[in-house]
N, C-alpha and C positions, 0 to 999 in steps of 0.2 A: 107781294108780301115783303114785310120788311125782315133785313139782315140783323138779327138778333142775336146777343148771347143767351143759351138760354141753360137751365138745372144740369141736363146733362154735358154741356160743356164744361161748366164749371160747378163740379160736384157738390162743393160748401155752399154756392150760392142758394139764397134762397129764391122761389120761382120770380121771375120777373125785376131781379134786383140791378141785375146790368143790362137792363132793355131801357138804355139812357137815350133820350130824346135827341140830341144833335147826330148819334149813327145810324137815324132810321133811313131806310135807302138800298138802293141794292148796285149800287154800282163799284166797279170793282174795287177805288181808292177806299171807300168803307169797308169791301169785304177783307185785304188788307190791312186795315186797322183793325178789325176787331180779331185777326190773326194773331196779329203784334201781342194782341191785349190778350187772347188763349197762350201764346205762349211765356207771355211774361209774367202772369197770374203765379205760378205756383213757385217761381223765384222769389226767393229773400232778399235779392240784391234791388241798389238805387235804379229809381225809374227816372228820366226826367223830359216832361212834356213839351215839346217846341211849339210853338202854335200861336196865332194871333189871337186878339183881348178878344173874347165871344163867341169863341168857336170849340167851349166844353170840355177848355183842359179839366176842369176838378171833376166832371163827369167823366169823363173818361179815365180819372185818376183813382176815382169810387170803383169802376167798373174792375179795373188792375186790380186792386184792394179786395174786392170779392171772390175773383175770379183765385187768388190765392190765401187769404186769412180767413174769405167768406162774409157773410153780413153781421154774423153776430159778435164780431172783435171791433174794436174800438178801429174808428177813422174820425182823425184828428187835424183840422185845417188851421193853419195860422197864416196871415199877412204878414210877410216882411217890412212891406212900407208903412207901415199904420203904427205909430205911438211913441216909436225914435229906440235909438238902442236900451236905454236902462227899461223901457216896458217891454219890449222884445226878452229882456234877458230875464225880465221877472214872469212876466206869460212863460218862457223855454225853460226855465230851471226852479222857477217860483222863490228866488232871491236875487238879488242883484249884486255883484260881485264886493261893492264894496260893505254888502252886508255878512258875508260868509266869506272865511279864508278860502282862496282856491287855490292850490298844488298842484304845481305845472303838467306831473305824473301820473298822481292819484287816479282813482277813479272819478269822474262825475257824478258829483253831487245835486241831487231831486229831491224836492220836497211832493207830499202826496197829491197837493193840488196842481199841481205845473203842468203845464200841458204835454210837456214830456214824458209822464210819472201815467200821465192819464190815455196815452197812446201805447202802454206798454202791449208787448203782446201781439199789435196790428201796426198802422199805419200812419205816419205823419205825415201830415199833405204840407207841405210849404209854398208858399206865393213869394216868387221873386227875390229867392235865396242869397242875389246877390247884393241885396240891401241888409242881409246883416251884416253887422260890427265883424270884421274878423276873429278877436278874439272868442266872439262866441261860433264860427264855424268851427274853430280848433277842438273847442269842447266837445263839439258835435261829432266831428270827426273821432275824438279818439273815445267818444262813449258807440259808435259804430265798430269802431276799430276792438273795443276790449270787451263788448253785451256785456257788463256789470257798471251798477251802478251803489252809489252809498245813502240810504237811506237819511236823510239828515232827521228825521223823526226821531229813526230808533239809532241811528248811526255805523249799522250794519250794512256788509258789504252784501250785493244780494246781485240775482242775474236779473238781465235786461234784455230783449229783442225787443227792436221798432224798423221797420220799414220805412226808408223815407222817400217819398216822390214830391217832385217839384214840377214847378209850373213857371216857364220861363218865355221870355220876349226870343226871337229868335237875331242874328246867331249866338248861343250862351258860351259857345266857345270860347270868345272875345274876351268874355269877361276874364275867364282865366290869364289871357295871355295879358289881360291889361291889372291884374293884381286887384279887381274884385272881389274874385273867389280865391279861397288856396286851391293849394294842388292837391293838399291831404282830404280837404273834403272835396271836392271837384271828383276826383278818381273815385272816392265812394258814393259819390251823389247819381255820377253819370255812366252806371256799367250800362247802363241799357240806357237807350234814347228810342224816341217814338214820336215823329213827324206829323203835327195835326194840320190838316191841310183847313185854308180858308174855304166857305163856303162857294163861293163864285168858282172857286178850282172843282166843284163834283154838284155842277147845275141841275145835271140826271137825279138827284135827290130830294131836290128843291119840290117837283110837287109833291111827294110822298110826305116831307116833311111838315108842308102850308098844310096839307089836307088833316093831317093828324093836331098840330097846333090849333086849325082851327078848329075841331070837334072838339079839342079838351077845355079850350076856352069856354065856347060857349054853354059846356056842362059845367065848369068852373060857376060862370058871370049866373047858371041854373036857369037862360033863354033857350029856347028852340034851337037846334043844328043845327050851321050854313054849311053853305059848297060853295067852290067853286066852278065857276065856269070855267070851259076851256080856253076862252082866249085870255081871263083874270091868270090861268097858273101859267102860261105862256108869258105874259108881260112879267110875272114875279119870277120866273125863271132867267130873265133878261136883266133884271137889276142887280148894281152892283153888290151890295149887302155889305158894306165894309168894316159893321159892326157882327156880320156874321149870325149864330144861333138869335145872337141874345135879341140883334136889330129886328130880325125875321119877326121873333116873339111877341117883341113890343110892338109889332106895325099890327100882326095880328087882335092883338089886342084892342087896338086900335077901330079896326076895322070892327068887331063886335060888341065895341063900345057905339060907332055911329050909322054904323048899316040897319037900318029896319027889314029888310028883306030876311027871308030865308038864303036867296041864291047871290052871291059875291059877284059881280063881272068887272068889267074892265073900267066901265067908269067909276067903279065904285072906288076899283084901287088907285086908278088915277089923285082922283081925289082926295085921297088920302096920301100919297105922295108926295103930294102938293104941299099936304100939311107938317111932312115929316123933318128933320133936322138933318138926319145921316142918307137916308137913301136920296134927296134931291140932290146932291151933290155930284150928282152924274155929269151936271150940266154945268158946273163949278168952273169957271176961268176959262169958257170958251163962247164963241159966239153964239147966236141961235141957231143959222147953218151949222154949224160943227158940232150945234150939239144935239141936233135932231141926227146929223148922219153917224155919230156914235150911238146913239142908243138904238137905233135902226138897225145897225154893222152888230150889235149886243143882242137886237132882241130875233133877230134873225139867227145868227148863229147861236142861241137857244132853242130855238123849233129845231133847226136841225138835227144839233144834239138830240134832242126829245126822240124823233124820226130818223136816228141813224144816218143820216146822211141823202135820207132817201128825197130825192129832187118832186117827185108829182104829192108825196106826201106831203113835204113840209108849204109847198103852195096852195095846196087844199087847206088848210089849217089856216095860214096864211090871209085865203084870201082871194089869191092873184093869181094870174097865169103863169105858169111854170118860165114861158121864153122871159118875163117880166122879171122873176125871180132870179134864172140865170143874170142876165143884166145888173141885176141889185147886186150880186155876190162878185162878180168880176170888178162892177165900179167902186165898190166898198171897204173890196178887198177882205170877205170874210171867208174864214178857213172853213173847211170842209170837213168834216166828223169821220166822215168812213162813205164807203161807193154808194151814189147814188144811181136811181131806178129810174 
């Protein structure tokens, strides 16, 4: 069963709101995250997500967001990279600076449509904060720093709460120290940080994940339900996934676009592998030896994972005879999960 937030965790939630797709899974790096996300829920303070592109920062930024404002307050995403500063600043404030006088001091000026104006209350999601113009984190900072802001409507001064979490390349640190980010918004941005691990880092996941993917797809696409075979989540448990949730999804997809079968197996995924862009990449810049005994060294110490470590298990799954499999793991050089039997 998977690791869930569920109503009674987070009281405001409504049922099923943060049973987000990339933390389905029960291994302990998810049960850890979704910890993070209970205890960071009912803080007012900046969240800010570390994580590689595909691995469910804004779902897991939705989930923080529930788990503390609940589902029915406004959660508000903007792109930092997308439209250049003067669209940034007219999306964040709903004018652009040199159409409104701004005062160094004052409060922060919102017009009702800005997407600012429109997060009041809940939560601003931000993508890759260090792609704003400075001038406009200053803003940002000291409308966190003072919850009022000035109506440019009515021109009255009025209170403001928003929550803001971002979504960042990892190390965001850096950015600070290289004059990116300020300091004033940086110390408000980042009270709380929350490490989203890449997929390949919690393999133990990977079939709960494929298995759930693929039922929702093929209810989605409104064909018959596939499965997988065992030796098909085995092999997907073994790839690198370097695109993470989102790669998983769209191979899925894939696969219930050209599978006619009900049951998924190995050749199926092969196949489809084959056809992929990001997961063939396994074998990227290295021989055909070398790259048959990495993905072997991978998809082995996959079973094991799966199998705890346990030596007569994972060669039965396998295949092969156990003295066959010691041999693989000594010449391979593949690590060992926990004692094997």
């Amino acid at each position: 069963m998977a690791t869930e937030l569920s109503r009674g965790d987070c009281p405001d939630a409504a049922d099923g709101a943060t049973s987000a797709v990339p933390f389905l899974g029960q291994s302990p790096v998810v049960r850890g995250l979704l910890e993070q996300v209970r205890l960071a829920g009912p803080s007012h303070a900046g969240v800010v997500i570390c994580g590689e592109r595909g691995s469910g920062r804004q779902a897991l930024a939705r989930a923080v967001h529930v788990c503390g404002a609940g589902d029915a307050r406004p959660f508000v995403a903007v792109d930092c990279r997308h439209g250049g500063p003067q669209l940034l600043e007219t999306q964040l404030f709903g004018y652009r600076t040199a159409q409104v006088e701004v005062e160094p001091y004052a409060p922060v000026r919102l017009t009702r449509t800005s997407r600012l104006y429109q997060a009041n209350d809940g939560t601003l999601f931000l993508k890759y904060p260090s792609e704003l113009p400075l001038s406009v984190q200053a803003r940002l900072a000291r409308l966190l720093r003072d919850g009022e802001i000035i109506d440019v409507e009515t021109g009255q001064s009025v209170p403001f709460t928003v929550r803001v979490i971002a979504a960042v390349d990892p190390p965001f640190s850096l950015f600070a120290e290289d004059g990116k980010i300020r300091k004033d918004f940086y110390q408000r941005l980042a009270v709380i940080r929350i490490d989203l691990p890449a997929l390949r880092n919690r393999r133990e996941d990977i079939p709960e994940l494929a298995a759930y993917l693929l039922r929702e797809t093929c209810r989605e696409a409104g064909v018959p339900v596939k499965t997988w075979t065992r030796q098909a989540v085995l092999l997907l448990s073994a790839l690198p996934w370097r695109g993470n949730v989102r790669e998983l999804k769209e191979f899925v997809e894939g696969i219930v676009a050209t599978v006619p079968g009900r049951s998924v197996g190995l050749q199926d995924v092969l196949a489809t592998v084959k056809l992929g862009t990001g997961t063939v990449a396994l074998t990227a810049g290295r021989t055909l030896q070398e790259a048959r005994a990495n993905f072997e060294r991978e998809y082995i110490a996959a079973v094991l994972a799966q199998n705890r470590g346990r030596i007569a298990e994972t060669a039965k799954a396998l295949g092969i005879q156990r003295t066959n499999l010691y041999r693989k793991i000594r010449h391979l050089g593949v690590a060992k999960p926990g004692r094997d039997s």
